[in-house]
N, C-alpha and C positions, 0 to 999 in steps of 0.2 A: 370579670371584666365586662360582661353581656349586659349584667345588671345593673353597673356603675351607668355604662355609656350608654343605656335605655332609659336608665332611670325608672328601674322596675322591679317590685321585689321578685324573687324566681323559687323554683322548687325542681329539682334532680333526684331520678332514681339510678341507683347504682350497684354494682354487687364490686363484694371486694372478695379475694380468698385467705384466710388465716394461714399464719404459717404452718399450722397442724394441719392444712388442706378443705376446713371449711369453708365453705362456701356461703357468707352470707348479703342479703341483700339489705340496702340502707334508703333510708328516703331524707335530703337534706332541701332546708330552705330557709331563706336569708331574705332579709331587708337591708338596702342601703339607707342609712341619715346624711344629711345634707346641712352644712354648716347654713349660717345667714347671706355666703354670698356663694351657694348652691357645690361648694365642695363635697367632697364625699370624706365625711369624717368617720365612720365606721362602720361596720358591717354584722350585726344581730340574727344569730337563725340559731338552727335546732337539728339533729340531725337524730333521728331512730332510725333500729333497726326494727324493719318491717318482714323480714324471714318468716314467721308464723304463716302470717297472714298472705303473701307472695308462695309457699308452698302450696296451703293453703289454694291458693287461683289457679297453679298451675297442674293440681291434682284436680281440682274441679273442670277443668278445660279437655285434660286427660278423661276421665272419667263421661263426660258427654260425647269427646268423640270415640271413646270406644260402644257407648249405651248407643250413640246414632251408626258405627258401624254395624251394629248387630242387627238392629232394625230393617238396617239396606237390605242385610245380604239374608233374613229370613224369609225365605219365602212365603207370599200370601200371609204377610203379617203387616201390623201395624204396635207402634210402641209410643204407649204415652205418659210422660211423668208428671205427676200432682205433687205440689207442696202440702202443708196441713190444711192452710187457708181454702184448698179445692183449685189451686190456681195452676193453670197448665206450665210448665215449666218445663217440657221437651215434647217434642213427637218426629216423628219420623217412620218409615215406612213402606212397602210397595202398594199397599194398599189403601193408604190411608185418605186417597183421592175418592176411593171406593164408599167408603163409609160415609153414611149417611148424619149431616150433625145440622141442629137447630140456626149455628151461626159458624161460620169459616172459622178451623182451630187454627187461633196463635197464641204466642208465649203472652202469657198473663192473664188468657180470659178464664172466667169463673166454670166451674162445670157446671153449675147452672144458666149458664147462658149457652154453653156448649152442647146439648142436650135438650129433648121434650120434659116434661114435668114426670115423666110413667119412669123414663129412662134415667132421669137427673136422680132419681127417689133411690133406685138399685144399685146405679153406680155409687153415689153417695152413703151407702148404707157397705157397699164390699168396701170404701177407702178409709171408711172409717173399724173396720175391721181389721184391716189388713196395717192401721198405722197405730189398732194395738198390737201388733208382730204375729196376725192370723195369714198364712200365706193360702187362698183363695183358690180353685179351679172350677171353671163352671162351661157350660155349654149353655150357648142363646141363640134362637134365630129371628134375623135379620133382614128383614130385605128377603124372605124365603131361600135365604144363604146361611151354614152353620158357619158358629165360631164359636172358637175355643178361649174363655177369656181367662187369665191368671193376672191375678193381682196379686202382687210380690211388695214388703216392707225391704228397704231400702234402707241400709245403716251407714252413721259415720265411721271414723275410725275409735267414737268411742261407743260405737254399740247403741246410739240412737237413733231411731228412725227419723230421717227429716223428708222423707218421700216415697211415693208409693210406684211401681211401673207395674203399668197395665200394658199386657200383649194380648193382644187380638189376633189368631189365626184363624185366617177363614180353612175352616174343615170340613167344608162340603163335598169336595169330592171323593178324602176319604170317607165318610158318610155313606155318600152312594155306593163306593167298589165294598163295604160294611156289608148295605142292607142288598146289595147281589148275589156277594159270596155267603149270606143269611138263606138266601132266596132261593139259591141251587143248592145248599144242603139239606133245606129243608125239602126239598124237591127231590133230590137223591133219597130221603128219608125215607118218602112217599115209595119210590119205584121200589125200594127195595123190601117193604112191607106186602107190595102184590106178588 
């Protein structure tokens, strides 16, 4: 009726449930024609079912807000996810104000733009490791701060990589309770040699 008396063609998305209790989702849209003295003489559309691709969104949705809970709630970390292309496509983090970057990260920029030239070379060289299915751990400092970076291949549901997540914890202070408790056994080592 919206259509008719707009005079506009429209598109509806909808879920309907099968009597077997499926649940699927449809996407319908129509144009009204219009006789010579502007009746509405019929009504032309198409309706699919778009279920695939609507799971599809709502696993993806899922999926980021569980990968951006994890980030919150790790402490002195930070989490970022790259497409193939090098293109940011999440971050989140306690830390990630901390971090030091070439240009303000947001979704879409390049990691070459994210990045110094020394930095872009290393990161670039572990995502492309890591999106042939090498799962990465390394230790770099920062800012005269450690961190622990893992670069983790990221699979669909058929077993391909279409993203790589990088965590960054900063591990400097276990670092330092390290090279203490290093520092008084080797010290202990000592007294007990005299």
């Amino acid at each position: 009726k919206r259509a008719v008396s707009q005079r506009k063609s429209f598109g509806i998305e909808y879920r309907i449930i099968r009597p077997n209790n499926d649940i699927r989702y449809l996407y319908g849209n129509a144009k009204v024609f219009y006789d010579h003295i502007n009746d509405s003489i019929k009504l032309v559309g198409t309706i699919q079912d778009i279920t695939e691709l609507k799971n599809a969104t709502i696993l993806l949705e899922k999926t980021e807000s569980i990968y951006k809970a994890i980030a919150k709630n790790v402490p002195d970390a930070a989490l970022m996810m790259f497409n193939k292309e090098g293109n940011l496509i999440l971050f989140d983090g306690p830390i990630i104000e901390k971090l030091r970057f070439k240009n303000q990260p947001v979704i879409g920029i390049n990691i070459k733009e994210l990045y110094d030239d020394l930095s872009h070379l290393s990161t670039k060289k572990y995502l492309e490791k890591a999106f042939d299915g090498e799962e990465i751990q390394l230790e770099k400092e920062i800012d005269y701060r450690c961190y622990k970076m893992s670069f983790v291949p990221v699979k669909n549901i058929e077993s391909e990589i279409f993203s790589v997540m990088l965590v960054m914890q900063d591990i400097s202070e276990i670092k330092e309770a390290q090279q203490d408790l290093e520092n008084k056994v080797d010290e202990l080592n000592r007294s007990n040699q005299d």
